[in-house]
Structures are given as structure tokens and as C-alpha cells.
ZABA-733457 format. One record per residue: residue number from 1; x, y, z of N, C-alpha, C in turn; residue in one letter. Coordinates in Angstrom, 1 decimal. Example, Ala and Ser with C-alpha at 12.3 -4.5 7.8 and 13.67 -1.06 7.14 Angstrom:
2
1; 13.2; -5.7; 7.8; 12.3; -4.5; 7.8; 13.2; -3.3; 7.8; A
2; 12.8; -2.2; 7.1; 13.7; -1.1; 7.1; 12.9; 0.0; 7.9; S
//
This chain:
175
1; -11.5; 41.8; -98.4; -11.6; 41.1; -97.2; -10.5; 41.5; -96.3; X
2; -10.8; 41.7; -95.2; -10.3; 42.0; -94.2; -9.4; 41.1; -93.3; X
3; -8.5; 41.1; -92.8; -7.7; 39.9; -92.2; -7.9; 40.4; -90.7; X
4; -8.8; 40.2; -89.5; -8.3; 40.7; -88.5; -7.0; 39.9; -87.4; X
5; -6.1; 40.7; -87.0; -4.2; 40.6; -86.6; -5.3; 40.5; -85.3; X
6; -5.4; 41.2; -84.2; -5.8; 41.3; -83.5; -5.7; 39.8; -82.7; X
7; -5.8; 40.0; -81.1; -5.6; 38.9; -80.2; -6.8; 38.1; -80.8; X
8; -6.7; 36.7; -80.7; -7.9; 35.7; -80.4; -8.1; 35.3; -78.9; X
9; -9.4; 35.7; -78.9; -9.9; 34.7; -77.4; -9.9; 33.3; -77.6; X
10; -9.5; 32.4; -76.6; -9.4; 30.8; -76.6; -10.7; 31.0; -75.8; X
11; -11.3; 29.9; -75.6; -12.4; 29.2; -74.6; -11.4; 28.2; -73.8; X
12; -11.2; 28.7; -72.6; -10.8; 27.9; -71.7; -11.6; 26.4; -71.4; X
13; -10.8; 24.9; -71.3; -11.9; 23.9; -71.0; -12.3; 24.3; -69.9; X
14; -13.8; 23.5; -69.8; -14.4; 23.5; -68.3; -13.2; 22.5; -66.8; X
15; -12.7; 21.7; -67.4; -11.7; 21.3; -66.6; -10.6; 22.5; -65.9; X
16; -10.0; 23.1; -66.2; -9.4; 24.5; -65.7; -9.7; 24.9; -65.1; X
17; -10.8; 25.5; -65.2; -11.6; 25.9; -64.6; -12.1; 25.5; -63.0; X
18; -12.3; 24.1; -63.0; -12.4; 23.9; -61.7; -11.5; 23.7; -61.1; X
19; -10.2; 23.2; -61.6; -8.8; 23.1; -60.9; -8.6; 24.6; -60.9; X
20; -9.2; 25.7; -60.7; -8.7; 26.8; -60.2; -9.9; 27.2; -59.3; X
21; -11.3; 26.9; -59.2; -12.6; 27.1; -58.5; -11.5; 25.8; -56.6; X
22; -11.1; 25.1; -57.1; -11.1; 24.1; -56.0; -10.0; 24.9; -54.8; X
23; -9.2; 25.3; -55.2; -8.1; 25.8; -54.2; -8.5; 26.7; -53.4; X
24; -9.2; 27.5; -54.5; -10.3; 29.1; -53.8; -11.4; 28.1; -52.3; X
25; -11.8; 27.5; -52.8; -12.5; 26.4; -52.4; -12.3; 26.4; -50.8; X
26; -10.9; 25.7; -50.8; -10.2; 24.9; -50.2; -9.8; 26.1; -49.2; X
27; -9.3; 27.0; -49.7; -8.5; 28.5; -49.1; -9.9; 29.2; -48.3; X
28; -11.0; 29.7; -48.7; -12.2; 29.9; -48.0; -12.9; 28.6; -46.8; X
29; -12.5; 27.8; -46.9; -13.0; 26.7; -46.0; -12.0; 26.4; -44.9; X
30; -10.5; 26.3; -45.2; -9.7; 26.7; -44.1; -10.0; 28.0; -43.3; X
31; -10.1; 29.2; -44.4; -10.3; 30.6; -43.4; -11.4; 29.9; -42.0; X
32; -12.7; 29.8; -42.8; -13.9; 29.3; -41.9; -13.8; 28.3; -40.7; X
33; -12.9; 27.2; -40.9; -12.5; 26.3; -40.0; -11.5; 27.5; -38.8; X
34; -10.6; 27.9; -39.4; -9.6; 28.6; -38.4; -10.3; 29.7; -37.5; X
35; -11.2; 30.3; -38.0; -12.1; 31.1; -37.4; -13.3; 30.9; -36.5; X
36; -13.6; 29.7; -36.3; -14.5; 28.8; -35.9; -13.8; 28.8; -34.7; X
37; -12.4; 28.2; -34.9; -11.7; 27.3; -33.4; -11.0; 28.8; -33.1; X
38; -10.8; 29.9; -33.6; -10.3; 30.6; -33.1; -11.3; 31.9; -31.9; X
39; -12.5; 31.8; -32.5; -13.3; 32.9; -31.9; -14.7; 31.7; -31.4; X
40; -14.8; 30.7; -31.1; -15.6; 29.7; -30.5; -15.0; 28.7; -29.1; X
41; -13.9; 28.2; -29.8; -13.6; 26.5; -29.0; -12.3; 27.1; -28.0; X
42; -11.4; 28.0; -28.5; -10.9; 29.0; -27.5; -11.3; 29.9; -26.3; X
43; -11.8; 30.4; -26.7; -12.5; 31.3; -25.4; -13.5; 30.4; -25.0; X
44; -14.0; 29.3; -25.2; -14.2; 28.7; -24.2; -13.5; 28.1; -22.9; X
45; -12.4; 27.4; -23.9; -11.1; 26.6; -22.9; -10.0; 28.0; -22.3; X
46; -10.3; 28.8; -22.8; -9.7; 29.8; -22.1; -10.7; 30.4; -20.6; X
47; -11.7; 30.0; -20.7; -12.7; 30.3; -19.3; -12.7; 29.5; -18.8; X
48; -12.1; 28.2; -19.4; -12.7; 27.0; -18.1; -11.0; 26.8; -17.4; X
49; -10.0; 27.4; -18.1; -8.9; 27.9; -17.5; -8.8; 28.8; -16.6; X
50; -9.1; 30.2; -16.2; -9.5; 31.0; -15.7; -10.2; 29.9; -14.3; X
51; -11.4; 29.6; -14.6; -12.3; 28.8; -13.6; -11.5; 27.9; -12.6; X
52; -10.4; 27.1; -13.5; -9.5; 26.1; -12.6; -8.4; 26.6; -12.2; X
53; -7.7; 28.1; -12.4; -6.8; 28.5; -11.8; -7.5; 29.3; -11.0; X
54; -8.7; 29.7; -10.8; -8.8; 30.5; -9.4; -9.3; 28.8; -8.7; X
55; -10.0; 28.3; -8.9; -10.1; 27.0; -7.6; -8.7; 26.6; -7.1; X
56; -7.8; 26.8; -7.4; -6.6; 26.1; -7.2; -6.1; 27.1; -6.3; X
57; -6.0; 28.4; -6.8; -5.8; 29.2; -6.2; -6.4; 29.4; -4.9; X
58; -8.0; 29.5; -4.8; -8.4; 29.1; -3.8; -8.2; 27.8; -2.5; X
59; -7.7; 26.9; -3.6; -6.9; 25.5; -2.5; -5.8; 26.3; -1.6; X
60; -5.3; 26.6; -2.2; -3.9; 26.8; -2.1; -3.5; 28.0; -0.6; X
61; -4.8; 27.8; 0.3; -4.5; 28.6; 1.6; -3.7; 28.1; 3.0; X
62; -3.8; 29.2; 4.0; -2.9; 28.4; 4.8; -3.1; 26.9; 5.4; X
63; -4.2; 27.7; 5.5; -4.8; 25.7; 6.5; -4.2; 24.5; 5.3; X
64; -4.4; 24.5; 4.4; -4.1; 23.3; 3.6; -2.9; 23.1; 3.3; X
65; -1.9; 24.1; 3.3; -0.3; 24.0; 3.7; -0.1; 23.4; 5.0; X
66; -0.4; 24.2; 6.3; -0.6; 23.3; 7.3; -1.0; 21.8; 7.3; X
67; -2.0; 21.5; 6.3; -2.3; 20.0; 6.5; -1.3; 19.3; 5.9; X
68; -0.7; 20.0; 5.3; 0.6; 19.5; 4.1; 1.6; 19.2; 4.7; X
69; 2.2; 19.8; 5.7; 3.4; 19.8; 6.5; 2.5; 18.8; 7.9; X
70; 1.5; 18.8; 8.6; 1.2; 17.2; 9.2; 1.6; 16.2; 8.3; X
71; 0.9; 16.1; 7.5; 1.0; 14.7; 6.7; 2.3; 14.6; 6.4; X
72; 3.5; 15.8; 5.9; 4.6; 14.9; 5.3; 5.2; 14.5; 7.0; X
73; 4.9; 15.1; 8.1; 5.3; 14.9; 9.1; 5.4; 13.2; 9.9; X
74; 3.9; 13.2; 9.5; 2.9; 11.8; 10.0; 3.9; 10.8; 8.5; X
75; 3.8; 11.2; 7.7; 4.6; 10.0; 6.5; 6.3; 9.5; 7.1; X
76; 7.1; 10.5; 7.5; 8.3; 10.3; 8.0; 7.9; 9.8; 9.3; X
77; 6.9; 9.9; 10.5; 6.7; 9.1; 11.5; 6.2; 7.1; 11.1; X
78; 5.1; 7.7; 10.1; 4.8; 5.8; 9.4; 5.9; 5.4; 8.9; X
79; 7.0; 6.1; 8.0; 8.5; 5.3; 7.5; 8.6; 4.8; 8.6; X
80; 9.1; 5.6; 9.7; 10.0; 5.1; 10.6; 9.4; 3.6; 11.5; X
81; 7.7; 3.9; 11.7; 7.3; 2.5; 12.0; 7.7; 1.1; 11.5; X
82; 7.2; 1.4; 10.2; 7.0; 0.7; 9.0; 8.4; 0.1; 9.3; X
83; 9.6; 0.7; 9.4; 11.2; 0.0; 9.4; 11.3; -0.8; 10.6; X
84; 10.5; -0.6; 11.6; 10.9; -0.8; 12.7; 9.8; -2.1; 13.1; X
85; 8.9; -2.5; 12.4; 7.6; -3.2; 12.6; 8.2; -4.6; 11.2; X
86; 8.9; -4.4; 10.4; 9.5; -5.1; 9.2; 10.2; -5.4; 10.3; X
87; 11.8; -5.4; 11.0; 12.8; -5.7; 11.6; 12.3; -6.4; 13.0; X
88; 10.8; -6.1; 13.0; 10.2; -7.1; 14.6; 10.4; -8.6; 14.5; X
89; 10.1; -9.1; 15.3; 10.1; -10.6; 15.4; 8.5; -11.1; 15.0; X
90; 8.2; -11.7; 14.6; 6.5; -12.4; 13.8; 6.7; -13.1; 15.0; X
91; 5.6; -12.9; 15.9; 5.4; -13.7; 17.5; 3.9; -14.5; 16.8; X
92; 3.2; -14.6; 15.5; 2.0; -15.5; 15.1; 2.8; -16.9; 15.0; X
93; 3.4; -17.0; 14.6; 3.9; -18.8; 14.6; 4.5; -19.1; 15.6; X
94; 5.1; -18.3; 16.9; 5.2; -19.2; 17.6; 3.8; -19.6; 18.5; X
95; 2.9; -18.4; 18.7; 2.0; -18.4; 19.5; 0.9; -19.8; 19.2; X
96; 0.7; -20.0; 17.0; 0.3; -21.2; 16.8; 1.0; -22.4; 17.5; X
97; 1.9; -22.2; 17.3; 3.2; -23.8; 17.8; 2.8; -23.5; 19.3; X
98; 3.0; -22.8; 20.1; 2.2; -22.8; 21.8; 1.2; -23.0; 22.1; X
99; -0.2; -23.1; 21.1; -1.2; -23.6; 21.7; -1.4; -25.0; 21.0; X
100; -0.6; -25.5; 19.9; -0.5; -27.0; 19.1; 0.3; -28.0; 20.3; X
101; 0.8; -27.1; 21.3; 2.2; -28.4; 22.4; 1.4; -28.2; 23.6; X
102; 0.9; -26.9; 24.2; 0.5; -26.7; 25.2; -0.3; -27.8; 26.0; X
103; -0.7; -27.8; 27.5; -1.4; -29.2; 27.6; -2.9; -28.4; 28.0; X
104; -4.3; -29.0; 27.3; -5.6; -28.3; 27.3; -5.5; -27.7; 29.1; X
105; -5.1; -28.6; 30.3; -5.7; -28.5; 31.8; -4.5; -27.9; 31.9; X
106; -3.3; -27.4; 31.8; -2.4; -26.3; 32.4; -3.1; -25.1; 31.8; X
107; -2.9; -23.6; 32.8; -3.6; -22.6; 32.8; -1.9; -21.9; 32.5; X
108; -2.2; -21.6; 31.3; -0.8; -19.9; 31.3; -0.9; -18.7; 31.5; X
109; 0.0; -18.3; 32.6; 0.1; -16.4; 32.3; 1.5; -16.2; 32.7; X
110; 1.6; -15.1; 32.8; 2.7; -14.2; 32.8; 3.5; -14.6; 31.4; X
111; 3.7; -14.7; 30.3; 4.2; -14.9; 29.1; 5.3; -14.2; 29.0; X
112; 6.5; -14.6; 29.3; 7.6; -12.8; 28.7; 8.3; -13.9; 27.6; X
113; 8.4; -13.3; 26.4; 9.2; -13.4; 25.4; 10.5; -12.3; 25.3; X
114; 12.0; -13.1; 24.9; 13.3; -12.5; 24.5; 13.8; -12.5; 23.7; X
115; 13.0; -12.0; 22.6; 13.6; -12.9; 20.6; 15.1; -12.4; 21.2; X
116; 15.8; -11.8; 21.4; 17.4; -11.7; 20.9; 17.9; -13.2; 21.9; X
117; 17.6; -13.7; 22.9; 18.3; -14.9; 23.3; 17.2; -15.8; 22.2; X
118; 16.1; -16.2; 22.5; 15.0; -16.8; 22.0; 14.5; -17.6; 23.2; X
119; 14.2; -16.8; 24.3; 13.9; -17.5; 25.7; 12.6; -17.0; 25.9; X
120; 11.7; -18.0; 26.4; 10.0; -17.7; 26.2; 10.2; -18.2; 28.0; X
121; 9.8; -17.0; 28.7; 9.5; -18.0; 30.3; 7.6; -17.5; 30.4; X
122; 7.3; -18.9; 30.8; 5.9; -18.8; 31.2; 5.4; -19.3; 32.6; X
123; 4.3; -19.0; 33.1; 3.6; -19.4; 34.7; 2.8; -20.4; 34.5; X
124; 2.7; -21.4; 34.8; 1.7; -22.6; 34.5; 1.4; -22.8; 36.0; X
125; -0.5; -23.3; 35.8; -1.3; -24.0; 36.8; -1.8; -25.2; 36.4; X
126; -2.4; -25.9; 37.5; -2.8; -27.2; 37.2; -3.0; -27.8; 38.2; X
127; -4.2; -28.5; 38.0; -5.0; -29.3; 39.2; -3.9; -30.3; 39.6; X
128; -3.4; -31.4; 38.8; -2.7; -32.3; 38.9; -1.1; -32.5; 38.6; X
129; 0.1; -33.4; 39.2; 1.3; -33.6; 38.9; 1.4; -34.2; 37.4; X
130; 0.0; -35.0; 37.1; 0.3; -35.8; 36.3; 0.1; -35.0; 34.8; X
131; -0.6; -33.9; 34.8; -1.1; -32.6; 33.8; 0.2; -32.7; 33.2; X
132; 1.0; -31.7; 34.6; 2.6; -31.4; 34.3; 3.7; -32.4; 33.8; X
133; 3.5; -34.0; 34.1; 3.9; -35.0; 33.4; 4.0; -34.9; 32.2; X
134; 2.4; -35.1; 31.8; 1.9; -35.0; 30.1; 2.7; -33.5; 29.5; X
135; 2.4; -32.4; 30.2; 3.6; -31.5; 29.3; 4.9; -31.7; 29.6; X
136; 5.6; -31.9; 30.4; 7.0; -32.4; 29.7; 7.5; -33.3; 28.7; X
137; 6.3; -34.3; 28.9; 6.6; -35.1; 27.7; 6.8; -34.8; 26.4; X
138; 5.3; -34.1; 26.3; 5.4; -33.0; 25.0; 6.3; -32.3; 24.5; X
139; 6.9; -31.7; 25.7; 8.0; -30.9; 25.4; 9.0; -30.7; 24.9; X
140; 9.4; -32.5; 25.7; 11.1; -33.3; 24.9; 10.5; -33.9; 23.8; X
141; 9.4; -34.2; 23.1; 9.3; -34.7; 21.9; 9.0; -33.2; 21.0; X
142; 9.0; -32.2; 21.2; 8.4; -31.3; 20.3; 9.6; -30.6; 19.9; X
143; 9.7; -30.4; 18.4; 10.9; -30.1; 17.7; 11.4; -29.0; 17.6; X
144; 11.0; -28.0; 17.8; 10.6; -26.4; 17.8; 11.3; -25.9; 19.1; X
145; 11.5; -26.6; 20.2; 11.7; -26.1; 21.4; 13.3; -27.2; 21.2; X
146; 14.7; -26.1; 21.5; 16.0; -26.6; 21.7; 16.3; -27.4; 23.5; X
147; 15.3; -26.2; 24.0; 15.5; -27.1; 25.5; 14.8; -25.9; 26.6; X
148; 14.4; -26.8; 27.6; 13.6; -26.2; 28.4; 13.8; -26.5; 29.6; X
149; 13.3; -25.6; 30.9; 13.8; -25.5; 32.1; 12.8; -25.2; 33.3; X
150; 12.6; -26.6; 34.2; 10.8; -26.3; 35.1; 12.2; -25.6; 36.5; X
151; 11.2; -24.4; 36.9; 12.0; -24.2; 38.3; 10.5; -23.4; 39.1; X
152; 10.3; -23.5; 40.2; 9.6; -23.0; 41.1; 8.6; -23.7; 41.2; X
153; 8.5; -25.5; 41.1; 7.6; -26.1; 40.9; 6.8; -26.2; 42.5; X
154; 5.9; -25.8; 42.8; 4.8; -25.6; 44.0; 3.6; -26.6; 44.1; X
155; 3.2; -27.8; 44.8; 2.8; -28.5; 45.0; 1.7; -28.2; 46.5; X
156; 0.3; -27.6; 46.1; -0.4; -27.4; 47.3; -1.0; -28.7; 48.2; X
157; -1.8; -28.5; 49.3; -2.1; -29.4; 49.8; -3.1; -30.6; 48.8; X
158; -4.1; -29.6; 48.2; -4.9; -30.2; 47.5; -4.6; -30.7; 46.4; X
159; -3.3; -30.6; 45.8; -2.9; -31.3; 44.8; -3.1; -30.4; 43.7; X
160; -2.6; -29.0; 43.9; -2.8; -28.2; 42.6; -1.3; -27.8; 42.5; X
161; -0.8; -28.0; 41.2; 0.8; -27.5; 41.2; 0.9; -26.2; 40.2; X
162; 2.0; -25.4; 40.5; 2.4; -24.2; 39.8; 3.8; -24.4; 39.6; X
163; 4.0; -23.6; 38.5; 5.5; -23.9; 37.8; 6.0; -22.9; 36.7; X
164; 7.2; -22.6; 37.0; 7.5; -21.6; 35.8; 8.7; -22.5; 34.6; X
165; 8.2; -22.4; 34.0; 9.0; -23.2; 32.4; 10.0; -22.0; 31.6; X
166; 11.1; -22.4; 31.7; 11.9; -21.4; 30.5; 12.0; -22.1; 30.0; X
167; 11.4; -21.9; 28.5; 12.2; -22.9; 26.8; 13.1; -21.6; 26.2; X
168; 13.8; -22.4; 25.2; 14.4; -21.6; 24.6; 14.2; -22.9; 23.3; X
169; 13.5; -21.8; 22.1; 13.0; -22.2; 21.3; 13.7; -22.2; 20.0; X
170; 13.8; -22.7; 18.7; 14.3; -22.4; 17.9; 14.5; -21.5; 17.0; X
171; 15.0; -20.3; 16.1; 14.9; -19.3; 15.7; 14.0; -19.1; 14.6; X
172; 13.7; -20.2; 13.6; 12.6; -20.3; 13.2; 11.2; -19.6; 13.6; X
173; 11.4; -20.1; 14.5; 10.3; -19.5; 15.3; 9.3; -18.3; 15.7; X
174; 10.4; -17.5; 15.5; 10.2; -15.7; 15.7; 10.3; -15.1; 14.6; X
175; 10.8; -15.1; 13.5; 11.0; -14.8; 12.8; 9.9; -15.0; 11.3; X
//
């Protein structure tokens, strides 16, 4: 009888086996994924790169520089409004409080307003003395107005009177 010395083959389990099939696996399915986004989904976004730097490029001419330099031009001319239209006087609240005192039958014009004293001189008409009565009354009752002043009062034959009013109104007011 013969003793064979020689190597023995084992039988590997079938478990081994696939814990060494899976990596291979794994390592061919990455290749395929990287190859995919490398020669597909790139040279795509590489052409639609290409595409948006020449449109840009194309923006990018004189005329639209020129419109560039209006506009920042026109923006430092609207700052400067914009500062100067904030620092104005709000003439809507007094103009409401002028036609809430005003008397309906006096006719106004010439209006000059002076927010830095706060002196409003106006032209009034009117059929009657008694019109001009009813607004002064108004006047010394109305809270808004610090004090007021009738000069060039004109009294025609027919009984129509004109008159120029300076109030000087309260600061409230303009602001």
C-alpha cells in the first residue's frame, strides 16, 4: 500500500466563493457607472457650457455696456431724488385739513406754500361779506392753524369780496 505525501486539494465552501465573486462584482459595476458619467453625462454638460459661454459672450457687446453705464448713471440720479423727495414736506394732509375748514362759496387760487416758516398765503372770492364771516369763524376755531392774517380785503359794488389770507399753520402739518 502506497501512502500518497503529496499536496491535498480542499473543496473550498460555496460561501467563499461568493465573498470573493461580490467585490469583482462591485469593482466591474463601479468601472461601468464611472464610464457612463464619464463619456455620456459630461460631454453633454460640457456643450451646454460651451452654448452659455458663447451667449454671454455674445451679451457682452458695446451697446449693452453703454446701457450699463446709463442705468448706473440714471440709479445715482433716482438716489439723489429719492433723498431729496424723503426730506420734502407731505403737502397731502394739509391739503385734506384745507378742504375739511375751507368755506364750500369762497373760491381759492393763487396758493403759495413756505414749509420752512409754515406760512400758506391764499386768494379768496366770494359773492358775499357774510361767506368771509363764516370762514373766519372757522378759522379761530380750527386747531391746525396757530394764527392767521386777512389783508387786501376788496368789497365791489355788487357785493362780491376778495381777500388774501396768510395762516401760519402748525408743523404737524407738512410733515
Amino acid at each position: 500500500m502506497a501512502i500518497d505525501i503529496g499536496p491535498v486539494k480542499k473543496e473550498r465552501p460555496k460561501e467563499n466563493n461568493i465573498i470573493l465573486i461580490l467585490p469583482i462584482l462591485f469593482l466591474i459595476l463601479s468601472f461601468m457607472v464611472y464610464f457612463l458619467i464619464a463619456f455620456l453625462f459630461v460631454p453633454q454638460k460640457n456643450s451646454e457650457i460651451q452654448k452659455l459661454t458663447l451667449e454671454i459672450s455674445n451679451l457682452n457687446t458695446a451697446s449693452v455696456n453703454s446701457n450699463i453705464k446709463e442705468l448706473n448713471t440714471a440709479k445715482v440720479f433716482i438716489s439723489d431724488f429719492k433723498i431729496l423727495l424723503d426730506n420734502s414736506p407731505k403737502m397731502s394732509k394739509f391739503f385734506e385739513s384745507f378742504e375739511a375748514w375751507k368755506h364750500p362759496q369762497i373760491v381759492y387760487s393763487n396758493l403759495k406754500i413756505d414749509s420752512s416758516i409754515r406760512n400758506v398765503s391764499v386768494f379768496g372770492k366770494t359773492t358775499t361779506n357774510r361767506n368771509l364771516m363764516e370762514q373766519i369763524a372757522t378759522l379761530k376755531n380750527e386747531q391746525s392753524i396757530e394764527s392767521y392774517e386777512l389783508s387786501n380785503i376788496v368789497v365791489s359794488e355788487t357785493g362780491e369780496t376778495s381777500f388774501n389770507i396768510s395762516l401760519i399753520i402748525k408743523a404737524g402739518l407738512l410733515r
